[in-house]
C-alpha positions, -999 to +999 in steps of 0.1 A: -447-220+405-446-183+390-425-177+359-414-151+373-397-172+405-362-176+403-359-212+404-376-212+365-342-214+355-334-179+342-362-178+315-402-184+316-413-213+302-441-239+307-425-260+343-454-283+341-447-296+305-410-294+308-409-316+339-435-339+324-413-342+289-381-350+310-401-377+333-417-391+303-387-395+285-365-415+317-392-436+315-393-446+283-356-446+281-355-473+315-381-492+296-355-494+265-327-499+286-345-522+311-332-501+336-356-499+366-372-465+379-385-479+410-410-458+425-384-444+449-361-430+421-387-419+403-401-400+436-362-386+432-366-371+398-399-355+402-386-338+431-354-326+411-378-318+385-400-295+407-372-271+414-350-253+387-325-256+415-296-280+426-307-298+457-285-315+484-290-355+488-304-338+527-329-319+511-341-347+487-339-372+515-363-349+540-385-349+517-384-383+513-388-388+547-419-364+548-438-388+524-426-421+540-403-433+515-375-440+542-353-416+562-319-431+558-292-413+535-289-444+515-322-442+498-317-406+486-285-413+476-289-445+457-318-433+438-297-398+431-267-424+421-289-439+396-304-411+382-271-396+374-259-432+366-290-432+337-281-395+326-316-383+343-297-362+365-266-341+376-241-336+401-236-302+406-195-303+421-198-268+431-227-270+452-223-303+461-257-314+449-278-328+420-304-314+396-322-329+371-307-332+332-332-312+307-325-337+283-319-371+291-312-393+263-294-372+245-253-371+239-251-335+252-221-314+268-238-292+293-228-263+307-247-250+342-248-217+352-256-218+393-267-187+409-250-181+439-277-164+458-306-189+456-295-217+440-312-219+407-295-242+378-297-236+345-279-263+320-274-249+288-257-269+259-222-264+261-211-286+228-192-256+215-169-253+250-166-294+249-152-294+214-127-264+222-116-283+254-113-315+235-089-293+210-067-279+236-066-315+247-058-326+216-025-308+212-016-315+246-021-354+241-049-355+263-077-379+259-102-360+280-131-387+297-160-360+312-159-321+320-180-306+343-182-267+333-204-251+363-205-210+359-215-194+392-230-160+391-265-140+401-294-149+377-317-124+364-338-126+396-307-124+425-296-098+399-325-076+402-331-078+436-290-073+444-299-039+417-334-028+441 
């Protein structure tokens, strides 16, 4: 993958290591929680971890399906169930699919900007966004549980070719 490609997530950065990082880290925190990445879920995460894009349970289950790990919805979506279950990955509401979290393990409060042309995902920390949420809240009475912020726009790629 080119840094250049849209799917890099909006900036260039090194996609092998930052896809590694992420996969070494689930494993390590399913081997502290005894949590089981079975070879199917794990399958799961790579793929997420291949695109910088949100990906439909479809897409992950063809290719699945493609490399004989079952063709039935149920497996993709139990293994995307348990990967956002685990914090490895997110549901993207707005696209109604799932892409995987930059940084499992930690207590975060992301934000995802989704480009509406091709897809990509970035998830930026959105801690600042949470705590001004959790104010309003606050005043209101409002014990607020989970917020999903999505931003939908063009990223610098869609934005550039929308500008050609």
């Amino acid at each position: 993958m080119n840094d250049q490609d849209p799917s890099c997530a909006f900036h260039a950065h090194d996609h092998d290591a930052c896809a590694q990082d992420v996969l070494s880290r689930a494993e390590a925190l399913c081997r502290e929680s005894g949590a089981r990445l079975t070879p199917v879920r794990k399958r799961v995460l790579e793929i997420l971890l291949e695109e910088h894009r949100a990906m439909g349970a479809y897409d992950v289950l063809d290719r699945l399906s493609a490399e004989g790990f079952g063709s039935q919805p149920p497996v993709a979506y139990r293994a995307l169930e348990f990967l956002v279950e685990q914090g490895f990955a997110h549901r993207i509401r707005r696209l109604n699919a799932f892409a995987a979290c930059t940084s499992p393990g930690d207590s975060h409060a992301p934000v995802f900007f989704i480009c509406r042309s091709c897809n990509a995902v970035a998830e930026t920390p959105g801690q600042s966004v949470r705590g001004e949420v959790d104010r309003i809240a606050s005043e209101l009475g409002f014990s607020v549980e989970r917020t999903n912020i999505e931003a939908l726009g063009l990223c610098p790629a869609c934005t550039d070719g929308a500008a050609a």
